[in-house]
C-alpha positions as CSV (number, residue, x, y, z in Angstrom):
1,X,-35.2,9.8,-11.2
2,X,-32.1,9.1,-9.0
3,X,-29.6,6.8,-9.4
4,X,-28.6,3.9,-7.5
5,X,-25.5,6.1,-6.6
6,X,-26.9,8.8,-5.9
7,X,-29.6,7.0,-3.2
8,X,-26.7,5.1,-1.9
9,X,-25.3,8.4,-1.2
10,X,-28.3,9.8,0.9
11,X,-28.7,6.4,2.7
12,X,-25.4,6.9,3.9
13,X,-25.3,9.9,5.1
14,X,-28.3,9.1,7.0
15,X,-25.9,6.5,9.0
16,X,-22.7,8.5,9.1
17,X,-23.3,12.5,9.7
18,X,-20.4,14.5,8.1
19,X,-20.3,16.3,11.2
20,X,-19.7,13.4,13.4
21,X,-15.9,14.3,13.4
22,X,-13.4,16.4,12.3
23,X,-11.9,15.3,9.0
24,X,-13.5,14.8,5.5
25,X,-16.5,12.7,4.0
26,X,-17.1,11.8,0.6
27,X,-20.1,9.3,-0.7
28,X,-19.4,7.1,-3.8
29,X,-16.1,8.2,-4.1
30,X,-13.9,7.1,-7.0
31,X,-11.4,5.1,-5.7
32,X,-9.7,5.3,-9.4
33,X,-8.5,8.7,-7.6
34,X,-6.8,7.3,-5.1
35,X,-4.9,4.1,-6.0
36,X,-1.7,4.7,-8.1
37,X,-2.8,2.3,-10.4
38,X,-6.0,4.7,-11.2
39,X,-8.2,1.9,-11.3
40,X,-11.3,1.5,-9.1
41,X,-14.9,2.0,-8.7
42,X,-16.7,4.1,-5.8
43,X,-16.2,3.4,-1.9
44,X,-19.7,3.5,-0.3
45,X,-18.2,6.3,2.0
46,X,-14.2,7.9,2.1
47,X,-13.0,9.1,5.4
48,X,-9.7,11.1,6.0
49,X,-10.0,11.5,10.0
50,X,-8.1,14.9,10.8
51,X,-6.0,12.8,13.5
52,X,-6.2,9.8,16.1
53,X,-8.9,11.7,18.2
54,X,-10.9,11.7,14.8
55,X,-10.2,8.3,14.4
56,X,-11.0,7.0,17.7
57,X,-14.3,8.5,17.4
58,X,-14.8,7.7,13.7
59,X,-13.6,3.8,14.2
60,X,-16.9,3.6,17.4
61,X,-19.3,4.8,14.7
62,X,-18.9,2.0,12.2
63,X,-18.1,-0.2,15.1
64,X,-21.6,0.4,16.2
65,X,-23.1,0.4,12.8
66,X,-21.4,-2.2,12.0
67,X,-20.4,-0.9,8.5
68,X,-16.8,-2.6,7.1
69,X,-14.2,-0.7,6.4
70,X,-10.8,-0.9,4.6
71,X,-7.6,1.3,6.1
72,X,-6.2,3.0,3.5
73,X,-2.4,4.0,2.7
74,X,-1.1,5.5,-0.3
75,X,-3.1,3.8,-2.7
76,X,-0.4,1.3,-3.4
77,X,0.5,-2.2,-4.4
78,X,-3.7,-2.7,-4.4
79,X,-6.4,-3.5,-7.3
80,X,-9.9,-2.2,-6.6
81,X,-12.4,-4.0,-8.3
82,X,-14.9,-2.2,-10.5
83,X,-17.9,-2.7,-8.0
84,X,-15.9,-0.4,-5.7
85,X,-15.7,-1.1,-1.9
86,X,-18.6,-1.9,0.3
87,X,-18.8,0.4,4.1
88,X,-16.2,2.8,4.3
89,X,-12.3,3.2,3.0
90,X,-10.3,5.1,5.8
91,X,-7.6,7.3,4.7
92,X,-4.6,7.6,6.9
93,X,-3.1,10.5,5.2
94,X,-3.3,12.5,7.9
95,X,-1.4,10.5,10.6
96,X,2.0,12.0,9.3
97,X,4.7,12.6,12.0
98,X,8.5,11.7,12.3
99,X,10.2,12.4,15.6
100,X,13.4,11.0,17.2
101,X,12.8,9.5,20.3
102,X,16.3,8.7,21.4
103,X,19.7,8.0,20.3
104,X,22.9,6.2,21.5
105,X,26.8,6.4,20.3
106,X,25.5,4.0,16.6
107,X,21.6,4.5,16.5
108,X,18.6,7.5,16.6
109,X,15.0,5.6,17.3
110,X,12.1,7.5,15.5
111,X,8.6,7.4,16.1
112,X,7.1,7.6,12.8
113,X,2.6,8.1,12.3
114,X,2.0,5.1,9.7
115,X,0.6,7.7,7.1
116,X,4.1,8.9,6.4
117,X,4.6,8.7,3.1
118,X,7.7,5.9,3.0
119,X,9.8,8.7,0.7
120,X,9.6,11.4,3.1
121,X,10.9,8.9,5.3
122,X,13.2,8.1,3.2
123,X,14.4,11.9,2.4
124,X,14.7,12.3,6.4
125,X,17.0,9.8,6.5
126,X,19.0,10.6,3.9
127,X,19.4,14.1,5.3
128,X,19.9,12.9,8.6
129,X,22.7,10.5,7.7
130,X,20.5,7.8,8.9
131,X,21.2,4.2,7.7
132,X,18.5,1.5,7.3
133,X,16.3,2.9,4.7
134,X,18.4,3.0,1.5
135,X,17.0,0.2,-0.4
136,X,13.3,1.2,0.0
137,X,14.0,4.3,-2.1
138,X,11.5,4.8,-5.0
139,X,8.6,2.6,-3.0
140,X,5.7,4.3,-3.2
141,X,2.9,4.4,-0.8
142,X,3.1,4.9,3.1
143,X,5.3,3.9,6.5
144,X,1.8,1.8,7.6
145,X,1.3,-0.3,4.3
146,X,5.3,-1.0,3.9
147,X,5.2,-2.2,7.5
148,X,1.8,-4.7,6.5
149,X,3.6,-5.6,3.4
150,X,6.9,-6.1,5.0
151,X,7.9,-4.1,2.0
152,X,12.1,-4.2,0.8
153,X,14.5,-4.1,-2.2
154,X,18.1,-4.8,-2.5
155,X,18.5,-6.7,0.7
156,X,16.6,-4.3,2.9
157,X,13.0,-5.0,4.3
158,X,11.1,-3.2,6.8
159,X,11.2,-5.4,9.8
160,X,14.9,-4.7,10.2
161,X,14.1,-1.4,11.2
162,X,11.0,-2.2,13.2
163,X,11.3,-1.7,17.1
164,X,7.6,-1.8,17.8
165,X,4.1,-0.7,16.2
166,X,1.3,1.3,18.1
167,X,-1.7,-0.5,16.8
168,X,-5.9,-0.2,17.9
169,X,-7.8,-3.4,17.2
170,X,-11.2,-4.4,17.0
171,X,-12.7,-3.3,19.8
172,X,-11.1,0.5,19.8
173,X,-8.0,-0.2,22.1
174,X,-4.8,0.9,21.1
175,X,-1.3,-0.6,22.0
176,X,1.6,-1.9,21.1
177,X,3.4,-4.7,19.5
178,X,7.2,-5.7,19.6
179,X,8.5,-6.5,16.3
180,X,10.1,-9.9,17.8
181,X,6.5,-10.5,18.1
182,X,5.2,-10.0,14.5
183,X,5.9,-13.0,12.5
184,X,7.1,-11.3,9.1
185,X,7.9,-13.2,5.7
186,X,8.4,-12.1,2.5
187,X,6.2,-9.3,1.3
188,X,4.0,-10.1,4.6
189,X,3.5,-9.6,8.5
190,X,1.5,-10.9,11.0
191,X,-0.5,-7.8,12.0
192,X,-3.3,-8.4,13.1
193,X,-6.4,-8.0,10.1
194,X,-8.5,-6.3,12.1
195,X,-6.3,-4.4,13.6
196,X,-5.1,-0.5,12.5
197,X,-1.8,0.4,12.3
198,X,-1.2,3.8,13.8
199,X,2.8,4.4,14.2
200,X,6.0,3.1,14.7
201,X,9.2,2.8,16.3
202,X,12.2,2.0,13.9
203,X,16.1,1.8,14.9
204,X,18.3,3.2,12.4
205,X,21.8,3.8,12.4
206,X,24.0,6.5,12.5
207,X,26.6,7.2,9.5
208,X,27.8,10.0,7.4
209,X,24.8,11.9,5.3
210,X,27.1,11.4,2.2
211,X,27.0,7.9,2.0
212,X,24.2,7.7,2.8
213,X,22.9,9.6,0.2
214,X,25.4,7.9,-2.2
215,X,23.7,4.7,-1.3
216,X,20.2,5.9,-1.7
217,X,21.3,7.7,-5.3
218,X,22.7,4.2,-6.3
219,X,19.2,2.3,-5.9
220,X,17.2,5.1,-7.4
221,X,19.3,5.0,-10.5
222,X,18.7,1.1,-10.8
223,X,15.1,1.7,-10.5
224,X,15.0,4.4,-13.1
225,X,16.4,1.8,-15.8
226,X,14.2,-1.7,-14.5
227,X,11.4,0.2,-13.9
228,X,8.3,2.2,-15.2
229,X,8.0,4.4,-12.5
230,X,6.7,7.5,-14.5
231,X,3.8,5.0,-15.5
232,X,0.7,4.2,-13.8
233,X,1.3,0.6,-11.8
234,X,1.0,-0.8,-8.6
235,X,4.6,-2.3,-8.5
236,X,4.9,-5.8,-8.7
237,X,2.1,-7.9,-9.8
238,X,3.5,-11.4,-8.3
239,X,5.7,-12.4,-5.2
240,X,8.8,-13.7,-7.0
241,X,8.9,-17.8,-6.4
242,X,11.4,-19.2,-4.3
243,X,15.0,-19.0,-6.2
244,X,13.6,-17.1,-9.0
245,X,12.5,-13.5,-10.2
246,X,8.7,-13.0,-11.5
247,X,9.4,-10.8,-14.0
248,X,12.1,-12.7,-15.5
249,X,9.2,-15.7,-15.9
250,X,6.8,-13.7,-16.9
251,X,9.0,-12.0,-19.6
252,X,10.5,-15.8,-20.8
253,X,6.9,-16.7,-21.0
254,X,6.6,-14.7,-23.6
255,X,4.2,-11.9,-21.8
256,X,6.3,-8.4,-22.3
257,X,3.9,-6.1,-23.9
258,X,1.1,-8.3,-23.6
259,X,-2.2,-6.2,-23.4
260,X,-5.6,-6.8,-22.9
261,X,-7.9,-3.4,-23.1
262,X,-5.9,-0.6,-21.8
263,X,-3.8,-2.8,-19.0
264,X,0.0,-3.8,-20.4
265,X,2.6,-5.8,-19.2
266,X,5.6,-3.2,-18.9
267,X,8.2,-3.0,-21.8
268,X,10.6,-2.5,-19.0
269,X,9.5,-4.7,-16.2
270,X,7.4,-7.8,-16.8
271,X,6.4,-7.9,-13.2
272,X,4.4,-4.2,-13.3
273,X,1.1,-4.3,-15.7
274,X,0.6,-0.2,-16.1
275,X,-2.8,1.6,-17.0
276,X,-2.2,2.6,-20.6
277,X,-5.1,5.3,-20.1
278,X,-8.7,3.8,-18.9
279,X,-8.0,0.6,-17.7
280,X,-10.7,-1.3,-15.8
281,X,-10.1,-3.8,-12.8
282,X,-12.0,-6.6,-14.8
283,X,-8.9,-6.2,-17.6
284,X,-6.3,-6.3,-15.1
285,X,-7.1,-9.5,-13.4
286,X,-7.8,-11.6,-17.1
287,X,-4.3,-10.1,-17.5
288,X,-3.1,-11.5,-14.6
289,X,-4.7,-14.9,-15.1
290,X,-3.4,-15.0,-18.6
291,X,0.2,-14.4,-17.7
292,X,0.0,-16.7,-14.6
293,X,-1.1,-19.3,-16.9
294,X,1.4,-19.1,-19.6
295,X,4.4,-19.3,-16.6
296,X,2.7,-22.1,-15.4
297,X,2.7,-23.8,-18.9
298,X,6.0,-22.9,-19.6
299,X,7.9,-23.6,-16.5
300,X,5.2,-25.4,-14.1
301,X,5.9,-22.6,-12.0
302,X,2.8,-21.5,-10.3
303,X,2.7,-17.0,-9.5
304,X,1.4,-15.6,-6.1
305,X,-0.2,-12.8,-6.3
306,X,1.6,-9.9,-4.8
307,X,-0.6,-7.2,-5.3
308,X,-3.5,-7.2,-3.1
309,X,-7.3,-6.8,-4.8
310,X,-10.1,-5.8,-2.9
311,X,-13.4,-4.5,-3.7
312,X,-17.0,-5.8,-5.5
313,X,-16.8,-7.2,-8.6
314,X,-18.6,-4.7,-11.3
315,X,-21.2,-5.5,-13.8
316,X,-18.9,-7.2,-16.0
317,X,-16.8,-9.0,-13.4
């Protein structure tokens, strides 16, 4: 007899032919293998469009069939549920590209494909002897979710940077948006929801590649000490509340090394719960409730959620 997986599967591809464009198609794909935290159950269907032709085509299809889907970055600063995700996740791994488009006497603008990885950005810059970028180094996950998540450390955030973003919304259209536009706050931005972010235009400016590579080595050695960045995590758990740090109410509360099944509160960061080895997404958000609770009882502080959880609930929630 088949499993419920396994019919899913076949009903799929009934609706969405591998061959329909050029790129790659799983069914009931583990999203565990794709999220840094290396939790998730299966997406109905995974997509990794070759490139924005792919796309294009790939985005009418489940426009027509009307089947949801979820854009996909690097996999980070996101909880999957156990259920997995209904329709299909889209993978923008393949929209990599950084190219100057100009410069001036104090600045290089770069057009730069929002499935960059942010560290290869990063790297470029540093090599480049570009300035903008320095406190980003050691975030994880791509140019297109940083933008989304306005992401920053040490006093730098993405929409500095920002000139414009090339974006196709609902209906298939692609164009742009100036970043005067975007209404950006902390750890957010106003793109549109149902809108997919494709690439880029950032301002940087021009200095010497040695201090700028100072700078970058200075934040990374921070990092290595305040955070558990050779563990699975999905960065920080909470936004940090106005005036205060997360993870130093988190770790007052009492929470540091809290565990429940195979999810922990970091030894070394209180903000970062880490997959001890088979972690489910159930675990993680009791966690998170737990430790939300005990800041709130301890310092009437109530924690936003910073890390974003999408996905069906499993069996057992």
């Amino acid at each position: 007899m088949k499993s419920e997986e396994t019919m899913r599967g076949t009903e799929l591809r009934d609706i969405f032919p591998e061959d329909l464009f050029a790129g790659e198609v799983n069914y009931m794909e583990p999203m565990r293998d794709h999220t840094s935290l290396r939790i998730g159950g299966p997406a109905d269907i995974f997509a990794a469009p070759r490139d924005l032709a792919a796309l294009s085509i790939m985005h009418a299809h489940l426009r027509r069939e009307r089947i949801p889907f979820f854009p996909l970055g690097g996999g980070t600063n996101i909880l999957v549920r156990d259920g997995g995700i209904e329709g299909a996740v889209v993978s923008f791994r393949s929209l990599i590209k950084i190219e100057p488009v100009k410069e001036d006497n104090g600045h290089v603008f770069l057009s730069v494909g929002s499935g960059t990885p942010l560290q290869r950005l990063v790297s470029f810059s540093k090599e480049k002897g570009y300035s903008g970028l320095e406190g980003l180094a050691g975030i994880p996950g791509t140019v297109g979710g940083a933008i989304c998540g306005n992401a920053g450390a040490f006093g730098y955030e993405m929409k500095d940077v920002l000139v414009s973003v090339e974006i196709m919304d609902a209906e298939g259209k692609i164009g742009a948006l100036n970043a005067e536009g975007i209404a950006f706050g902390y750890r957010s931005s106003g793109i549109p929801q149902n809108g997919l972010l494709l690439s880029a235009e950032m301002k940087l400016g021009k200095d010497r590649t040695k201090t700028v590579s100072e700078r970058i080595e200075n934040f990374l050695k921070i990092k290595r000490v305040s955070q558990p960045l050779r563990e699975h995590s999905a960065g920080c758990v909470f936004k940090n509340p106005s005036g205060f740090s997360a993870g130093k109410l988190i770790d007052e509360a009492g929470c540091r090394g809290m565990r429940i099944g195979d999810v922990e509160v970091s030894a070394v960061h209180a903000n970062f719960f880490v997959n001890k080895g088979k972690a489910t997404a159930s675990d993680f958000v009791t966690l998170m409730k737990e430790v939300a609770a005990r800041v709130v009882e301890r310092f009437e502080t109530v924690l936003e959620p910073e890390i974003k959880i999408v996905g069906r609930e499993g069996v057992n929630g």
